[in-house]
N, C-alpha and C positions, 0 to 999 in steps of 0.2 A: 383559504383555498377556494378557486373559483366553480363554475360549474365545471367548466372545461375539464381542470383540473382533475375533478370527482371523477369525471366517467374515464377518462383515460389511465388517471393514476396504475390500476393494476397491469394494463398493457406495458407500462413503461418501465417498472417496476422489473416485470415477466424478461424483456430483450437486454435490459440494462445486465439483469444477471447471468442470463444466458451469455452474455459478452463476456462475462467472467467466467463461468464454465468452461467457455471456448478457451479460453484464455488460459488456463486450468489443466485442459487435456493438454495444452501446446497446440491444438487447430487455429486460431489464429495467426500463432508466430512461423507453424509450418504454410498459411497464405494459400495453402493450393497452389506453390511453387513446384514449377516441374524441373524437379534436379534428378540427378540419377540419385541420391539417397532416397530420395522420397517414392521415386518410380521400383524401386527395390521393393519396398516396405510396402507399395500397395500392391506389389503381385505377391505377397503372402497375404492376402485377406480375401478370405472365400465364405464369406456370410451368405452361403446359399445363391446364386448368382440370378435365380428367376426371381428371387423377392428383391436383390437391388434394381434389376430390372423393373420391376413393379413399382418401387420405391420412386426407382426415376420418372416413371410414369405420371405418378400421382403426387410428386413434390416439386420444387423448382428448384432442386438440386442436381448436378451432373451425377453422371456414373462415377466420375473420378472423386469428386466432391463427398458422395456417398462413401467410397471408398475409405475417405479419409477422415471421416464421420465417425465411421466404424471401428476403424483401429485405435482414434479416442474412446470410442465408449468401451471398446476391450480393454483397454489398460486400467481404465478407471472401475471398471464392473465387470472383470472375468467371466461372471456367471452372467451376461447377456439380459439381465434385467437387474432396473433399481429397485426398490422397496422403497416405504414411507419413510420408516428412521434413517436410512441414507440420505433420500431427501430432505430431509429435516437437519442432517448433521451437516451438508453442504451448503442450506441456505443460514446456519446458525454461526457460518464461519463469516461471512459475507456483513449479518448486524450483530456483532457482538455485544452493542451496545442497549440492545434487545430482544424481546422474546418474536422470535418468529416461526416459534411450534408451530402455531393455531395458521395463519398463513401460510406457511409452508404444506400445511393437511387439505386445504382449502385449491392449491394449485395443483398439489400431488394428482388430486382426484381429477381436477380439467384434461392432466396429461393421461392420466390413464383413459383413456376412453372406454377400452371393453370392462373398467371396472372389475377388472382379476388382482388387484391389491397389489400390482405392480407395473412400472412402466418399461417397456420394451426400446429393445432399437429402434424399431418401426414406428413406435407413440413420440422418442424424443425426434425422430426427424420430421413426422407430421406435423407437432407442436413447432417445432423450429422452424420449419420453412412457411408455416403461416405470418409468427412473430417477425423472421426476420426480410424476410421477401413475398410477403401476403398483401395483397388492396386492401383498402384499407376497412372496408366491410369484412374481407375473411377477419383481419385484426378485430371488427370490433364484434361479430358474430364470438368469434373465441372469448371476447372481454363477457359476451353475455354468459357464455357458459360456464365461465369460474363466479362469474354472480348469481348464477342460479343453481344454487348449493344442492337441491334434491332432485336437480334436473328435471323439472315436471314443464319445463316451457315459461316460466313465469319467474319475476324476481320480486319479490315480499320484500315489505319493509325490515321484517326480522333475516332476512338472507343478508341485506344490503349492511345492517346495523352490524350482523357479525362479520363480513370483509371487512370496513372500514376499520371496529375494533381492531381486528388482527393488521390489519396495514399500521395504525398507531403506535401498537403495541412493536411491535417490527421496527419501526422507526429510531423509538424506545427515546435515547436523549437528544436524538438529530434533528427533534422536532423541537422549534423555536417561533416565536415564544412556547411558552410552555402550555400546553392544551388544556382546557377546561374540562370537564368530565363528561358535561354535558354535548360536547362541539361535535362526538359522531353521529350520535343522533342530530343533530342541528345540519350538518352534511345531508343524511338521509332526507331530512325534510323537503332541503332545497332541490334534491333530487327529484324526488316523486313529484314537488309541484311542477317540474317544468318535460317531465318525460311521460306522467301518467294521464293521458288524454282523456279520456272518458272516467277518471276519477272511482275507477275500480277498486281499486288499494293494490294494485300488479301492475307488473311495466312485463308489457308481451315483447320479442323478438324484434317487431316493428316497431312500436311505439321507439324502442331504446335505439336501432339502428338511426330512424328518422332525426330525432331531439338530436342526437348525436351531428348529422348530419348537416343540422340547421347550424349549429356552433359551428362548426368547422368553417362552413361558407359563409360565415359574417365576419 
């Protein structure tokens, strides 16, 4: 895996399954086509109308789109928020051919922002409409914050070493050839030599934005 690879990996990982989620509820296959079945079905969803309002404000999702947002996550989560073990049981359907506990707890926590031990309407559309229609700085600002596991501003070599684990681990037998024991740490390394400027042992919000930045544009 190249550099590139490393720093983007968990972004990619995050939209690829949300595709499938979407997929899941049926919000993809419904398209945001406007039929009269579907114009039916979104004048029965009344999630509070000043907070889709708000919602539309602050995401780069339509009202309608909201709408229809929401009628998936009613179907799939009646009681209006996820917990961990749901999310855990949904991302364990996706690698079966792996343990994706440990990263599945690892994203849980990036989507819950106010950290109440569960995720909201409001947290999967913020999360969502960064992933799927965010620049690609929102993208990688959110990439730093599922890597900076204590949230203290900074990503440690021991933060990075346990994503990677859990991304591996996740993978489980899709990973070819067959991984050496040592290779996430050997990731980590190559990490930190080309993002941690001033050779701290922490890669700040800037340093990771910028390194990032330079790959991209070569």
């Amino acid at each position: 895996m190249n550099l590139e690879g490393l720093e983007m990996i968990a972004v990619l990982i995050v939209i690829v399954l949300f595709v499938k989620v979407l997929e899941q509820f049926g919000l993809i296959e419904a398209g945001l086509e406007d039929t009269v079945e579907d114009e039916m079905e979104m004048a029965t969803v009344r999630h509070r109308p000043e907070a889709l309002e708000l919602l539309e404000a602050q995401s780069k999702f339509t009202k309608k789109e909201l709408q229809i947002l929401y009628r998936g996550f009613k179907n799939e989560c009646p009681s209006g928020v996820v917990n961990e073990e749901t999310f855990k049981e949904i991302y364990s359907q996706f690698f079966p051919q792996g343990d994706s506990t440990t990263y599945a707890h690892f994203l849980f926590n990036a989507f819950d922002t106010d950290h109440n031990g569960s995720v909201s309407f409001e947290d999967f559309v913020m999360g969502l409409s960064i992933l799927l229609r965010g620049t690609v700085q929102e993208k990688l600002n959110w990439a730093f914050n599922l890597y900076d596991i204590n949230k203290d501003g900074y990503i440690t070599k021991e933060e990075m070493l346990d994503i990677m684990k859990a991304i591996y681990d996740m993978m489980g037998k899709c990973t070819y050839p067959v991984l050496k024991e040592d290779t996430p740490r050997q990731h980590v390394e190559t990490f930190f030599q080309k993002m941690d400027k001033n050779k701290d042992g922490v890669v700040t919000i800037d340093e990771f934005i910028e390194s990032c930045q330079k790959v991209s544009n070569q």
